[in-house]
BALOBA-1460 file (C-alpha; in Angstrom, 3 decimals):
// residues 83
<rec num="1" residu="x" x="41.185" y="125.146" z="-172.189"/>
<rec num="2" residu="x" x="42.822" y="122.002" z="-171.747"/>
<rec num="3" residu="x" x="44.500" y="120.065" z="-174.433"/>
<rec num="4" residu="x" x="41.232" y="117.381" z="-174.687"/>
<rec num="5" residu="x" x="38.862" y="120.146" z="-175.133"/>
<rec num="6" residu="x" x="40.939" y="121.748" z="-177.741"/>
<rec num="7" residu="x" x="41.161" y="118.459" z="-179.603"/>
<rec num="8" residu="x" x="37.610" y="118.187" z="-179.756"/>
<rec num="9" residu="x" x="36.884" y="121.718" z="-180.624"/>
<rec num="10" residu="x" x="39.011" y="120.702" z="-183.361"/>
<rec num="11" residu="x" x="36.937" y="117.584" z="-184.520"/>
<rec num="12" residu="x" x="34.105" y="119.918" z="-184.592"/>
<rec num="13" residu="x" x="35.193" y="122.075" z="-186.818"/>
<rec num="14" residu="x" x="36.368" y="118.989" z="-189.178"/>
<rec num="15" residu="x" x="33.531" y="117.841" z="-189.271"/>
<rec num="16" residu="x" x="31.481" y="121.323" z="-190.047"/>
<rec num="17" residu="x" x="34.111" y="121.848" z="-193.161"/>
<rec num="18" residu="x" x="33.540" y="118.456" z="-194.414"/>
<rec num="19" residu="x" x="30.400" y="118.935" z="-194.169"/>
<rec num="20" residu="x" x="30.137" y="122.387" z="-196.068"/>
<rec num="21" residu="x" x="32.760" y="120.523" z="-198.369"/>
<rec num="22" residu="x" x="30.152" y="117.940" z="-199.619"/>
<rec num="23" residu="x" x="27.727" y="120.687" z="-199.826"/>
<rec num="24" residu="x" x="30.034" y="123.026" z="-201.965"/>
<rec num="25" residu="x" x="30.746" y="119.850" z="-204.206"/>
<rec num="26" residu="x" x="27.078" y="119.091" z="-205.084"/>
<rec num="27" residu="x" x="26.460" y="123.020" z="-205.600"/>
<rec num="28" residu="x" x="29.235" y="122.632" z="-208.059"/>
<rec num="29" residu="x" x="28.214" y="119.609" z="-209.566"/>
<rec num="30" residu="x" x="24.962" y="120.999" z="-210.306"/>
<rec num="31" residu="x" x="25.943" y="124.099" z="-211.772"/>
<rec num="32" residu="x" x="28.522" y="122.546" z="-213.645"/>
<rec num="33" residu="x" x="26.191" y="119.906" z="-215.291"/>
<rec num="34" residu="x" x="23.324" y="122.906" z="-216.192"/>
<rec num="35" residu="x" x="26.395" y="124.868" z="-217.916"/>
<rec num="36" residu="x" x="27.062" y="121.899" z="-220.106"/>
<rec num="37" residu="x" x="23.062" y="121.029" z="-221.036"/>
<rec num="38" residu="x" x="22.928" y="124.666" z="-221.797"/>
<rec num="39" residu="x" x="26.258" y="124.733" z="-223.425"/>
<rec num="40" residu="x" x="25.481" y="121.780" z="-225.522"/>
<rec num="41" residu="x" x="24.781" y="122.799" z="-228.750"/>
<rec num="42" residu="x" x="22.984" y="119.576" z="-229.963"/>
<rec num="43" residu="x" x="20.791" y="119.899" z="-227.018"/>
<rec num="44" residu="x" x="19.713" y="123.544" z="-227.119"/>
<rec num="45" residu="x" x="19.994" y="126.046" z="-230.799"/>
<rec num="46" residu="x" x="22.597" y="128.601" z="-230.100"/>
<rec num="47" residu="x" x="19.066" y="130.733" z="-231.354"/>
<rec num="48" residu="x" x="17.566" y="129.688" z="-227.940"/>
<rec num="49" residu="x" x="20.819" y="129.602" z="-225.580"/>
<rec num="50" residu="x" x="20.031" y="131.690" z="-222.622"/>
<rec num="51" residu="x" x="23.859" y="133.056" z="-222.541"/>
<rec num="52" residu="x" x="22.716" y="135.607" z="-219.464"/>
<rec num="53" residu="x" x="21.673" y="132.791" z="-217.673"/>
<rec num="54" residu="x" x="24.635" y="130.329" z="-217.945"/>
<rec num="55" residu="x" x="26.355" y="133.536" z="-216.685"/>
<rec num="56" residu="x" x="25.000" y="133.523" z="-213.840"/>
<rec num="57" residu="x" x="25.238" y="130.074" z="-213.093"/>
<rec num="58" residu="x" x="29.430" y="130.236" z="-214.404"/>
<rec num="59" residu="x" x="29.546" y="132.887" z="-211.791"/>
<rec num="60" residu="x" x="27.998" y="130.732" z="-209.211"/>
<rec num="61" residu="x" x="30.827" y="127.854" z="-209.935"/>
<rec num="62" residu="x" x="33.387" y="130.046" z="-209.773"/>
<rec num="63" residu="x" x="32.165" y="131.631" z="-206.327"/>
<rec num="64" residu="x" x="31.879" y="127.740" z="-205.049"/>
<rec num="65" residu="x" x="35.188" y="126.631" z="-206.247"/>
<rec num="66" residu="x" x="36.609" y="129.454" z="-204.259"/>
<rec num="67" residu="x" x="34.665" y="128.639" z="-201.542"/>
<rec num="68" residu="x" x="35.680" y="124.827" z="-201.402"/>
<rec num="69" residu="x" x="39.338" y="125.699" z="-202.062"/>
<rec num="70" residu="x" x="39.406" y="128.071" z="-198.906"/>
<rec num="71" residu="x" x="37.512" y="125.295" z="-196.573"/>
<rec num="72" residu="x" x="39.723" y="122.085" z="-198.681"/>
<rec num="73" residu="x" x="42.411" y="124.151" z="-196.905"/>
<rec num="74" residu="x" x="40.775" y="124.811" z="-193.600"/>
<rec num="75" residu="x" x="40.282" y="120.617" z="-193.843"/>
<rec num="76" residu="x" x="43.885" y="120.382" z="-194.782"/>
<rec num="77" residu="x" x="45.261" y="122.508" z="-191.586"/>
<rec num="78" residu="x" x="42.807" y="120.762" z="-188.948"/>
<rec num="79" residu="x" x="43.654" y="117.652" z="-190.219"/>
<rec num="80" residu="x" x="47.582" y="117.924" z="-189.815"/>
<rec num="81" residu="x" x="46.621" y="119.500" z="-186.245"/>
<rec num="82" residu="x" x="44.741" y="116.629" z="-185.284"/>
<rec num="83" residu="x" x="47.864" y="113.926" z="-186.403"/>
């Protein structure tokens, strides 16, 4: 493969993790702004907080986060290839 075709192999990929990066960071956002509502104690009675759920949803931000720090460093590597 020559060295052209590589390069632009490489902008392809770039541009896929960015991609999944701004999808990771709304997935995030989301979950991390439903944890708080649900979280927020003036919002919702601890009496009707639906802890099992906001579980779930913790575990979902956590399985993002590690998500967008793997592909932050797949950007990170393609980037300094592409200098």
């Amino acid at each position: 493969m020559s060295f052209n075709l590589e390069r632009t192999a490489m902008r392809g990929k770039l541009a896929e993790a960015q991609e999944r990066r701004r999808r990771l960071v709304l997935r995030i956002e989301g979950n991390a702004a439903a944890i708080r509502q649900g979280l927020n104690t003036a919002l919702t009675p601890v009496a009707d907080m639906d802890v099992p759920q906001l579980a779930e949803q913790m575990d979902e931000l956590v399985q993002a986060w590690g998500e967008l720090q793997g592909t932050l460093g797949e950007i990170a590597r393609l980037e300094k290839e592409l200098r």
